[in-house]
C-alpha positions in Angstrom: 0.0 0.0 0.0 1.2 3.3 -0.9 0.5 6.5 1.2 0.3 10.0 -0.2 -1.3 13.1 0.7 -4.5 13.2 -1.6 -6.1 10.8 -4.1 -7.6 12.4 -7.1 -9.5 9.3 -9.0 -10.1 9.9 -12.9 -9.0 12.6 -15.6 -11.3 14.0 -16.9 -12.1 18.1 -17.0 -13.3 18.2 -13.8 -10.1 15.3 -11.6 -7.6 17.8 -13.6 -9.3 20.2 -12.7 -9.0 19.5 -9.0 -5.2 18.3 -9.3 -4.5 21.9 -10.7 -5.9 23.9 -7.7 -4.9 21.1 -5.8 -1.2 21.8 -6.4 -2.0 25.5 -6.7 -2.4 24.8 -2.7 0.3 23.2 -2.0 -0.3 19.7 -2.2 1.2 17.2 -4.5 -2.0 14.5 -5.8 -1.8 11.2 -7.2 -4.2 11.2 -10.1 -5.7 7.9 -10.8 -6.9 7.1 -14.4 -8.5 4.4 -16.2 -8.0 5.1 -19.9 -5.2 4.1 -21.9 -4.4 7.9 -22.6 -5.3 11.2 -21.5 -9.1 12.6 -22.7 -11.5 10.8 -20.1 -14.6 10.2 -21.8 -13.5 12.2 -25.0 -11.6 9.4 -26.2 -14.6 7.8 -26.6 -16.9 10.5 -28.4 -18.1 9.2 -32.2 -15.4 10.3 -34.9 -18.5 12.0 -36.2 -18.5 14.7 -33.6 -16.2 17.6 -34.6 -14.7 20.1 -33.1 -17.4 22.9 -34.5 -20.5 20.4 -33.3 -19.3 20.7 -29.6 -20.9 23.4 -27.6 -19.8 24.5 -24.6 -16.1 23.2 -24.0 -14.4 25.2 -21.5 -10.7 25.7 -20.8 -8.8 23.9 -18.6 -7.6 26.0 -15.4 -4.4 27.8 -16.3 -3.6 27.0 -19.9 -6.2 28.0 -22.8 -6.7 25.7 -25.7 -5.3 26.6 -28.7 -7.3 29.3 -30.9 -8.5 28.7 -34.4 -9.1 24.9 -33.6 -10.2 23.3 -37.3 -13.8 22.5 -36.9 -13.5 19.9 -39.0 -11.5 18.1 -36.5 -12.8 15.0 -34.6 -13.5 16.2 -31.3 -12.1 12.7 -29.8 -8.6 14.2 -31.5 -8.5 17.3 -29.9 -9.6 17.2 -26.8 -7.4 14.4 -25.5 -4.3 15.4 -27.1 -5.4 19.1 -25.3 -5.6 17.3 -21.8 -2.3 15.4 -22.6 -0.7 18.3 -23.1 -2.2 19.9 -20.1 -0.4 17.2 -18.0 2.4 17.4 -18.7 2.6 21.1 -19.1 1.1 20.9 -15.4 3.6 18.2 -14.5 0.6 16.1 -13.2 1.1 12.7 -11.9 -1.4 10.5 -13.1 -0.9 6.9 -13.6 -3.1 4.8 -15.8 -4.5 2.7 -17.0 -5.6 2.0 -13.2 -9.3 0.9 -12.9 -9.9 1.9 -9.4 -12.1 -0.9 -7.3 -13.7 0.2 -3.8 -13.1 3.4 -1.2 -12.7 2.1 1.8 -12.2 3.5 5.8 -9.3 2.6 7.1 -7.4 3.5 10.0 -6.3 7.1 11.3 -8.9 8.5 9.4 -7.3 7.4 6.2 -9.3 6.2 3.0 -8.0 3.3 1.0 -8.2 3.2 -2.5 -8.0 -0.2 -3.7 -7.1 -0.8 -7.6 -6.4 -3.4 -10.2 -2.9 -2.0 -9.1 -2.7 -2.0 -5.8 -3.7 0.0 -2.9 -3.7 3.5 -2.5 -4.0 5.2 1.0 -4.8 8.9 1.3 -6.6 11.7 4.3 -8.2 12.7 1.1 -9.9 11.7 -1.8 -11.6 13.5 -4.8 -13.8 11.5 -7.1 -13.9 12.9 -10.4 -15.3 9.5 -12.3 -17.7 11.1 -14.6 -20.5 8.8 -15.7 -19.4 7.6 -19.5 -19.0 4.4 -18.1 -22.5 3.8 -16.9 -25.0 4.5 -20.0 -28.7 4.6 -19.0 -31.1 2.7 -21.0 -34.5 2.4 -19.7 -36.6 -0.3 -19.1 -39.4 -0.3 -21.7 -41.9 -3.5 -22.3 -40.9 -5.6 -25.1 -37.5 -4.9 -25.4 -35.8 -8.4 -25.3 -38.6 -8.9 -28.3 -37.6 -6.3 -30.4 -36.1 -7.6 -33.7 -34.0 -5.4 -34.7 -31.1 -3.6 -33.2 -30.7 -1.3 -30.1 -27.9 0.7 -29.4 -27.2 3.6 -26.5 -25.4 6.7 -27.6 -22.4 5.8 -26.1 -21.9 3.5 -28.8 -23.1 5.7 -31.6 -20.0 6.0 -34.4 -21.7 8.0 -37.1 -24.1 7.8 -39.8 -23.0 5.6 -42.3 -24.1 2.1 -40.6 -28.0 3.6 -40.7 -28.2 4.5 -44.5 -31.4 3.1 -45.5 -32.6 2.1 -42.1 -35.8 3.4 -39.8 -34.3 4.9 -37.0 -36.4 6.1 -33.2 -34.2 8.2 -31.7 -35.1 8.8 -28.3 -33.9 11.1 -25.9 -34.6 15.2 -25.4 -30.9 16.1 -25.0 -27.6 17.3 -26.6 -27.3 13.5 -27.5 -30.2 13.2 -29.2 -29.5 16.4 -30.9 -25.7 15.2 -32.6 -27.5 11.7 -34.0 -30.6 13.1 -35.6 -28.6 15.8 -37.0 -26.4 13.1 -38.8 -28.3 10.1 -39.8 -31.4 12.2 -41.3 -31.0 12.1 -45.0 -29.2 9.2 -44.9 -31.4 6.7 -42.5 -34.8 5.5 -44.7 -36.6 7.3 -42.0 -36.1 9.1 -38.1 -38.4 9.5 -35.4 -37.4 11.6 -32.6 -39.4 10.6 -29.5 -39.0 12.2 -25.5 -40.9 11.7 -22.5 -41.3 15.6 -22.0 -41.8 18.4 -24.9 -38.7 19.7 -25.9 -37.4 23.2 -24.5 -35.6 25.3 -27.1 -33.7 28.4 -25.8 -33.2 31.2 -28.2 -30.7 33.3 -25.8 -27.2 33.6 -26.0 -26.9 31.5 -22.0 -24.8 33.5 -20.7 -22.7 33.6 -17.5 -25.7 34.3 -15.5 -27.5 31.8 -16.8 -24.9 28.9 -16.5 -24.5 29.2 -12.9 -28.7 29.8 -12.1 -28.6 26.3 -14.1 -25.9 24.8 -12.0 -27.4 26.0 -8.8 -30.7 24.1 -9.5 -28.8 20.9 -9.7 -26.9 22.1 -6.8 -30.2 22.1 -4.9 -31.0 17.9 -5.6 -27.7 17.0 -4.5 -27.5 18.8 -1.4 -30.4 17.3 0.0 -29.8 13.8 -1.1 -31.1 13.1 -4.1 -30.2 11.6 -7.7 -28.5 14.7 -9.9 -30.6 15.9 -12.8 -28.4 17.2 -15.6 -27.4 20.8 -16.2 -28.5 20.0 -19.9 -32.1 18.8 -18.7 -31.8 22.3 -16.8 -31.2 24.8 -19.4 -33.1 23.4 -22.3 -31.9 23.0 -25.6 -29.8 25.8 -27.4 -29.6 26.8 -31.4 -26.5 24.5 -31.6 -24.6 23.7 -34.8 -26.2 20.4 -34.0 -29.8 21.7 -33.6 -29.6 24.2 -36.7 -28.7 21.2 -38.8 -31.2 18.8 -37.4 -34.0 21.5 -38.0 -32.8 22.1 -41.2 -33.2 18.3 -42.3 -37.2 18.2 -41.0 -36.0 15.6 -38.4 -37.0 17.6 -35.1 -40.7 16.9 -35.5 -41.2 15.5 -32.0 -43.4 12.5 -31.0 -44.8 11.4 -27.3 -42.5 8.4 -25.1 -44.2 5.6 -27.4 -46.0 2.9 -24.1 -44.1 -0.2 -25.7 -41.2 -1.6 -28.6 -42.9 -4.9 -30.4 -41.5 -7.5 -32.7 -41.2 -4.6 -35.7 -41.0 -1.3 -33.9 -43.0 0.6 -31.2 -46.2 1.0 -30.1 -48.0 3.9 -28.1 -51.3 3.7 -25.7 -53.5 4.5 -28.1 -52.6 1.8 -30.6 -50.7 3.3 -33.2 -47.9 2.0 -34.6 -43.9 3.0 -36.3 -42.2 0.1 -37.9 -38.2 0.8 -37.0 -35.1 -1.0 -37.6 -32.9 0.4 -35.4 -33.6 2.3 -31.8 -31.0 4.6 -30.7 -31.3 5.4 -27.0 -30.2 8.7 -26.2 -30.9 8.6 -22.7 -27.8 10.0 -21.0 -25.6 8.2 -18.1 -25.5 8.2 -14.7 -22.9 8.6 -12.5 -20.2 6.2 -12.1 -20.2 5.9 -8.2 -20.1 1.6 -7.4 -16.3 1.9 -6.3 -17.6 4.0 -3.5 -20.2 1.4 -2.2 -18.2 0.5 1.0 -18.9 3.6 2.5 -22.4 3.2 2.1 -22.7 6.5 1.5 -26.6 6.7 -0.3 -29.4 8.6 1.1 -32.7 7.4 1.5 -33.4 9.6 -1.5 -31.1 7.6 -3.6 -28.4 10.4 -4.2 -25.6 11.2 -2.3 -26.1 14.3 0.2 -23.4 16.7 -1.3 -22.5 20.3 -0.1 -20.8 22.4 -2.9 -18.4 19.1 -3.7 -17.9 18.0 0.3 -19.7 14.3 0.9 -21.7 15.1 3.8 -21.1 11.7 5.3 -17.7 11.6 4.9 -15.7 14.4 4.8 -12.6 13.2 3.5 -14.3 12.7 0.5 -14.9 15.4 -2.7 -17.5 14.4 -5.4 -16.4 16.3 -8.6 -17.9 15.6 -12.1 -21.3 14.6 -10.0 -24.4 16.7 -10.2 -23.8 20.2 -11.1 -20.4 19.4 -12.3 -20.8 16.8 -14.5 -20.6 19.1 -17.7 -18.0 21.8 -17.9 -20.0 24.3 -17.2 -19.5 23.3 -13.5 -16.2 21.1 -13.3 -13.6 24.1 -13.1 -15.2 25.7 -10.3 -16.0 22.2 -8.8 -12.2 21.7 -8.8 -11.4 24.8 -7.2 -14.3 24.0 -4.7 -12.7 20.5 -4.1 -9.3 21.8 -3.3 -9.9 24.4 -0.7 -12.1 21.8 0.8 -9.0 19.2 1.2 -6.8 22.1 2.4 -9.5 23.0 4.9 -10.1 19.3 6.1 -6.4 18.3 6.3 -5.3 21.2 7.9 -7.7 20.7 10.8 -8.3 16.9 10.9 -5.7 15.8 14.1 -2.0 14.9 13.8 -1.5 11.1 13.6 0.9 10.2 16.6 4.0 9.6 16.0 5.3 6.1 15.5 
């Protein structure tokens, strides 16, 4: 077991984040990663989404990404090679690939963080895992029946493999948005179906805006329950994404249908769309299960959060969960998460000495 100072788990926007302010402070983390390279979840966007599709990246504390970016670009190109860059510029250590396992108490007030490569043992811990890892796909009767294929957007690769198939898309969110955009023209025919009417913003979301979004989610967490997404927040925006999907007819929005059959769905009152192919769209949730040991859920189902502190255990920071789990939130989560640790191990009591 190896014993350091603080434990930032994952990469992404939001654990660099935190390492950043982190060392800003003083302290020297050990970032644990699972991916084979820098770019967290990034690395494993569709080739299909380029750089002038994405909305809403934000810079990394400290070092701005270079301007004048070709849109053209796959967005799973030039983010990652943007983080990479930022650690080492940053002079971060993070080790990977290391799948983290369990977060466990151990003794003087220590937490353990066990791995596929050993242990790590830490007064402090930041979780930054993100959610890519746990897509959401709802339960819908007469799925295991459906013939043909179903696929969440996590495993969406572009366009091409729909060409002259009947695609439901379903889903109300940025998601959503990116494959109808693509595959209409190209699929035989799209449905886009959501359980709510869609929300289309026509203002320019400003900074205002971002953090009155980020405080609602703020709100859920703090009192125990599951996070809703910023995105499911603000509404939808006039992306490059949306703009394109309008222009191609495909945004003509249909209720949750009740039921998939043998050859497509069904809805209550008995009508019928034949599909091919259902694309769920249905966003992630958060990738929490190494943290089950300590049992750390609220009757509510979430986990009680204040700002980024873990209300149950206070050695603990939850980054990339709730309000910054999109990076509108995740810079100022990691700043949030650092002043935390330097409050809680600058008061927590000296270990005796040996």
């Amino acid at each position: 077991m190896e014993e350091t100072e603080v434990v930032v788990i994952g990469a992404g926007q939001a654990g660099l984040s935190s390492a950043y302010f982190l060392r800003r402070f003083g302290f020297e983390p050990v970032v644990l990663d699972a991916g084979e390279g820098a770019g967290g979840a990034w690395r494993h966007r569709s080739p299909s989404l380029t750089m002038g599709k994405v909305h809403g990246i934000f810079d990394l504390p400290g070092v701005h990404r270079e301007p004048g970016v070709d849109g053209l670009r796959p967005a799973a190109e030039v983010v990652p090679a943007y983080y990479a860059s930022y650690e080492e510029r940053m002079g971060l250590d993070v080790v990977r690939p290391v799948r983290v396992e369990s977060v466990r108490r151990g003794g003087d007030g220590l937490l353990v963080v066990g791995t596929d490569a050993g242990e790590w043992a830490a007064p402090a811990v930041v979780n930054a895992t993100g959610t890519w890892t746990r897509p959401y796909w709802p339960y819908y009767p007469g799925a295991a029946g459906f013939a043909g294929r179903q696929l969440h957007y996590a495993g969406y690769r572009g366009p091409a493999e729909f060409a002259g198939r009947r695609v439901v898309v379903v889903g109300g969110g940025a998601s959503a948005m990116h494959v109808l955009s693509e595959i209409a023209g190209i699929a035989a025919a799209t449905a886009w179906v959501t359980r709510r009417p869609p929300v289309f913003r026509d203002d320019d979301f400003g900074e205002d805006a971002r953090r009155e979004a980020v405080a609602l989610v703020e709100e859920r967490v703090r009192a125990g329950l599951p996070p809703q997404s910023v995105v499911g927040v603000t509404g939808l925006g006039y992306s490059t994404v949306v703009r394109q999907a309008l222009a191609k007819g495909a945004l003509d929005r249909l209720p949750m249908f009740r039921r998939l059959t043998g050859e497509g769905v069904a809805w209550a009152d008995g009508r019928r769309l034949e599909a091919d192919t259902i694309i769920w769209a249905t966003g992630f949730r958060s990738a929490l299960d190494h943290l089950a040991p300590l049992r750390l859920r609220e009757p509510g189902g979430g986990i009680k959060v204040d700002g980024t502190q873990v209300v149950k255990e206070p050695a603990l920071q939850l980054v990339g969960y709730g309000p910054s789990a999109s990076t509108i939130g995740a810079n100022r989560a990691g700043r949030s998460a650092a002043r935390n640790v330097r409050r809680h191990l600058t008061t927590r009591p000296a270990r005796p000495a040996a």
